[in-house]
N, C-alpha and C positions, 0 to 999 in steps of 0.2 A: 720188214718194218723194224725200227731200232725198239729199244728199248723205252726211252724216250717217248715214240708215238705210241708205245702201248700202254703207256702210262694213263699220257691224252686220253686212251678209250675210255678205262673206267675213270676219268674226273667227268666225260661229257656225262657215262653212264648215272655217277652221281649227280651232276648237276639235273640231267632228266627226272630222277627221281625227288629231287629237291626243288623243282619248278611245277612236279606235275603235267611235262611235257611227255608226250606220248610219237611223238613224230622222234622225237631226238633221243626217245629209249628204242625207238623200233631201228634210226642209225647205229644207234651203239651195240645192239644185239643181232648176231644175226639170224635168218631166217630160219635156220638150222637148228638154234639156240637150244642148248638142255642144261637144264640146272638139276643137277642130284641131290638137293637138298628141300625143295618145296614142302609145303603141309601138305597130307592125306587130300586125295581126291582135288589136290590142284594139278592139270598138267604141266609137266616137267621141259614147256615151247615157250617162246617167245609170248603166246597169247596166256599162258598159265602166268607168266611173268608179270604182266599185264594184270590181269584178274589179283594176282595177291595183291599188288601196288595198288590198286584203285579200293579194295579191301581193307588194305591198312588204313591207307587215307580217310576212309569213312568212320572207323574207329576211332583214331588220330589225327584231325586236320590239319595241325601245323605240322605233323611229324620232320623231323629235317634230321638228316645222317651227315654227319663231320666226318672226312677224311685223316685220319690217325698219323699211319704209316703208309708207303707205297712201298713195296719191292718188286723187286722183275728181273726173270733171268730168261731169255729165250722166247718162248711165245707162251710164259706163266707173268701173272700178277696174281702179287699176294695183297691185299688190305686188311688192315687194321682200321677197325671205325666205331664210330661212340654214336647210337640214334637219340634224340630225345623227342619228345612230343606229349599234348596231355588228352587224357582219354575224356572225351566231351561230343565226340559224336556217338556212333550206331553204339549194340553194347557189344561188349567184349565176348568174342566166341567163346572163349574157357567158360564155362560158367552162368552164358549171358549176361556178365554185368552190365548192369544199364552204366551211361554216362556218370562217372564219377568227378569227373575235375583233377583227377590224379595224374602227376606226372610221371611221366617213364626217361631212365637213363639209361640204357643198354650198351652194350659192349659188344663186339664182333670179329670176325675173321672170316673174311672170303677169297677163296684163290678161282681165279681165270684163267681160261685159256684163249689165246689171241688167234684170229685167224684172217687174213685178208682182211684187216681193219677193224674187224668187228669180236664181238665176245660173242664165242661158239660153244662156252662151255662151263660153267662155274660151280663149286663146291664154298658151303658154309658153314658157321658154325655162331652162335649167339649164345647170351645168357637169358634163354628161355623162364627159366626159373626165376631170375632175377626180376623179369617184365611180372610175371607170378604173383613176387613175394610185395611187389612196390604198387601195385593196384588190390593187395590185402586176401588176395586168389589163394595166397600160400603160407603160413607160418615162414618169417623171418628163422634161418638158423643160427643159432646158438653158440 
């Protein structure tokens, strides 16, 4: 696959996650799928992937993740991405805060590994902290 169609994967993989489409995250990931990055006691499959996303979403209704940057060399994509969303559903695992009405503006980096069309393998990285300090979880630093 070029460079190009691997691109394709993670905009479908985004747009899955931005539709709430569960058939076209299960295209874009595949069967195999391991993400080294998931929370505690979520598994690190396709279905664990599953299980955060539909998690988040209940925290997050509108949650929606912007595509930043794309790069790609080989059978790696790297993303940059900015999620927003406001916290108005379930409460917030940290903490259990109930429903706030607060918005979140986060920032990201996630690198893929392409295999046979599909993402077989992803590492990320967020500002945790940042989602934290903007729903009032965390003192603001100085």
């Amino acid at each position: 696959m070029s460079i190009e169609d691997n691109k394709k994967i993670i905009r479908k993989y985004r747009e899955a996650h931005n539709t709430n489409n569960m058939d076209l995250l299960g295209e874009a990931l595949a069967a195999s799928f391991v993400a080294h990055n998931m929370l505690p006691n979520v598994p690190q499959t396709l279905e664990g992937a599953k299980m955060l996303h539909q998690g988040n979403l209940a925290v997050f209704p509108d949650l929606q993740t912007r595509t930043d940057d794309l790069f790609a060399e080989g059978d790696m994509v790297v993303e940059r991405w900015t999620m927003t969303g406001h916290h108005t559903g379930a409460p917030f695992f940290v903490g259990n805060l109930p429903a706030s009405g607060k918005k979140i503006e986060v920032g990201g980096i996630n690198s893929y590994r392409i295999a046979n069309g599909q993402i077989v393998e992803t590492w990320g990285d967020m500002d945790f902290a940042g989602v934290l300090q903007q729903l009032g979880l965390m003192p603001a630093q100085s």
